[in-house]
mmCIF file of the C-alpha atoms, coordinates in Angstrom:
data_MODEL
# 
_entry.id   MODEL 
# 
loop_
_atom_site.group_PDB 
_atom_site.id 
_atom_site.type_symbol 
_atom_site.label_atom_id 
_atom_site.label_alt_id 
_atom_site.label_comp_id 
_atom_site.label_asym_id 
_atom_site.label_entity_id 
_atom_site.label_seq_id 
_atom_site.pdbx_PDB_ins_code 
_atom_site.Cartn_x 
_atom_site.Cartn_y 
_atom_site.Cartn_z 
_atom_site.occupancy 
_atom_site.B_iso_or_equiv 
_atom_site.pdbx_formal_charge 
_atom_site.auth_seq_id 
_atom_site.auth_comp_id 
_atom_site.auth_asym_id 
_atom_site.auth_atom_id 
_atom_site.pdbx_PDB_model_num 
ATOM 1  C CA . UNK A 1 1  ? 16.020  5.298   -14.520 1.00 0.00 ? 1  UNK A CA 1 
ATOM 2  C CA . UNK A 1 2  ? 18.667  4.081   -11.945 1.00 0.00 ? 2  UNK A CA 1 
ATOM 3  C CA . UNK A 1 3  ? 19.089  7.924   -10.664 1.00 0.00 ? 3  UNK A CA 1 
ATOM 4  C CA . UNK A 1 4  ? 15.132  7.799   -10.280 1.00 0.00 ? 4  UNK A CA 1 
ATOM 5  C CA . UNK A 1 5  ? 14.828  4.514   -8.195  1.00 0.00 ? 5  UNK A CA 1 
ATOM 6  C CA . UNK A 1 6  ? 18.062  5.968   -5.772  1.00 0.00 ? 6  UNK A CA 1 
ATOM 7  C CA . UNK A 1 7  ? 16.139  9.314   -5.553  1.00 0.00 ? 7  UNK A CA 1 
ATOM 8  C CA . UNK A 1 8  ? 13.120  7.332   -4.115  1.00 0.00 ? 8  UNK A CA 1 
ATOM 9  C CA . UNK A 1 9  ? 14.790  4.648   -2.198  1.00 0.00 ? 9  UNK A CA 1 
ATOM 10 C CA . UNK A 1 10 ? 16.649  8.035   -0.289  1.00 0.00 ? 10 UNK A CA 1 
ATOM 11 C CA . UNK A 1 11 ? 13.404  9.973   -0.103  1.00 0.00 ? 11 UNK A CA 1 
ATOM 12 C CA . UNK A 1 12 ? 11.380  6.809   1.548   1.00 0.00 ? 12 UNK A CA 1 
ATOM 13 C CA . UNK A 1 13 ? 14.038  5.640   3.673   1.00 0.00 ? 13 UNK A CA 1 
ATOM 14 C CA . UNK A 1 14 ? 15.227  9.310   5.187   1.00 0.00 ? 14 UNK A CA 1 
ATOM 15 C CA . UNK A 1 15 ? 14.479  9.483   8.639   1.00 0.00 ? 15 UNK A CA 1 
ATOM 16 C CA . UNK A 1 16 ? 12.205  12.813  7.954   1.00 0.00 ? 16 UNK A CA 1 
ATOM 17 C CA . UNK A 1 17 ? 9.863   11.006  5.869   1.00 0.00 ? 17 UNK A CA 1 
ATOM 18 C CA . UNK A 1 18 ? 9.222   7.456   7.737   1.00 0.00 ? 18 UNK A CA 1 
ATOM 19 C CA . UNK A 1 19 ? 6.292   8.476   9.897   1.00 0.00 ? 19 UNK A CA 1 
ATOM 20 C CA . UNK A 1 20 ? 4.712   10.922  6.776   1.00 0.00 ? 20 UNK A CA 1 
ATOM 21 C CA . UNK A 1 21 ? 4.688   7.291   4.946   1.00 0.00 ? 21 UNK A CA 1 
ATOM 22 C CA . UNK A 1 22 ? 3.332   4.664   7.802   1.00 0.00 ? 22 UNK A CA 1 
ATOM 23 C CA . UNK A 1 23 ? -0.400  5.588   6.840   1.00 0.00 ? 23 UNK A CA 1 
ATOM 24 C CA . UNK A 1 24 ? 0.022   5.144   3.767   1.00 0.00 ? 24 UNK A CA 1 
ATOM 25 C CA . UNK A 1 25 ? 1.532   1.463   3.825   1.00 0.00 ? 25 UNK A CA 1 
ATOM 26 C CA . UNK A 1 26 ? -0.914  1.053   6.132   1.00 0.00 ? 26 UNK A CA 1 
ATOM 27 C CA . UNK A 1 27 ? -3.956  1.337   4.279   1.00 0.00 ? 27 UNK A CA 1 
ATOM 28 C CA . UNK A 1 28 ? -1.995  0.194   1.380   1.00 0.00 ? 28 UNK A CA 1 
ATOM 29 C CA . UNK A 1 29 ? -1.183  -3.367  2.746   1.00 0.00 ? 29 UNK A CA 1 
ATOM 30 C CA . UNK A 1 30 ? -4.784  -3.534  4.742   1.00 0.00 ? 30 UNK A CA 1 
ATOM 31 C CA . UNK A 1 31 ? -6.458  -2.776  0.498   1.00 0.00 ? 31 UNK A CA 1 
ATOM 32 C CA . UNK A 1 32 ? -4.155  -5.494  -0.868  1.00 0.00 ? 32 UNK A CA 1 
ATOM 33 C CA . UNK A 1 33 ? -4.931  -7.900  2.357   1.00 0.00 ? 33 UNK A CA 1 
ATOM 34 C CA . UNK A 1 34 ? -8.435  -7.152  1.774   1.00 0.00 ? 34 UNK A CA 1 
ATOM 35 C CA . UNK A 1 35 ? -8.462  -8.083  -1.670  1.00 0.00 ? 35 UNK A CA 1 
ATOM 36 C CA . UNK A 1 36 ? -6.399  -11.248 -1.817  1.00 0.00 ? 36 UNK A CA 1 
ATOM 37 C CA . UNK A 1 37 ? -8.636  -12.863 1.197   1.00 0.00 ? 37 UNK A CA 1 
ATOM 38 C CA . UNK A 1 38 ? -11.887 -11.899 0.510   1.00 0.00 ? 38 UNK A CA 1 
ATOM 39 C CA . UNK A 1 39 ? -11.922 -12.686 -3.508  1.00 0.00 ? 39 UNK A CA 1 
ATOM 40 C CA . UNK A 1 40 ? -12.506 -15.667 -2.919  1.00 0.00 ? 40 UNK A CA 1 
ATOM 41 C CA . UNK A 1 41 ? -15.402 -15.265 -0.704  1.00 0.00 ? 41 UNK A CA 1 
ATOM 42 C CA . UNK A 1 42 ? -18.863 -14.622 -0.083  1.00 0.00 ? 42 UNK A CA 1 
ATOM 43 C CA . UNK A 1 43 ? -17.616 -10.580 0.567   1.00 0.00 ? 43 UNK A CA 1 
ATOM 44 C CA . UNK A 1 44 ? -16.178 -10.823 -2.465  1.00 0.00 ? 44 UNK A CA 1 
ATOM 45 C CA . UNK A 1 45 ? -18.870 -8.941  -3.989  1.00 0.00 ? 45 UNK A CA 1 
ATOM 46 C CA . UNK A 1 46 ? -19.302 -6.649  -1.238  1.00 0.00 ? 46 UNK A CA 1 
ATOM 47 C CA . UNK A 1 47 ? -15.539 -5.960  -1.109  1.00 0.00 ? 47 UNK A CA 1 
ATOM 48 C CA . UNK A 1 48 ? -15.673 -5.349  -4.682  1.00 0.00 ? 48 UNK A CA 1 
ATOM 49 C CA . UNK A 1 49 ? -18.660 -2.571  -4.433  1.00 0.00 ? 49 UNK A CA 1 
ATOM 50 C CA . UNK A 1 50 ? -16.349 -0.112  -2.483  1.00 0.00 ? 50 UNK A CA 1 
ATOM 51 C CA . UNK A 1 51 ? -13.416 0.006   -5.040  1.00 0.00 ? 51 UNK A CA 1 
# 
């Protein structure tokens, strides 16, 4: 398991792979954003509807 999590770690981090991975973080912090402020909302249910 600890070979697995340094494989990863050296595969996100190499300087080859950085700008393959910005959209991805990208529209994986704007989904979790989206989520924690509008469940509380009156979006909540539209918000909810796309996913």
């Amino acid at each position: 398991m600890g070979d697995f999590i340094s494989e990863l770690c050296g595969f996100f981090f190499s300087k080859g792979r950085r700008i393959f991975l910005i959209p991805f973080f990208l529209i994986l912090f704007l989904c979790a954003f989206l989520f924690l402020f509008a469940s509380g909302s009156a979006w909540a249910p539209f918000v909810y509807a796309i996913f």
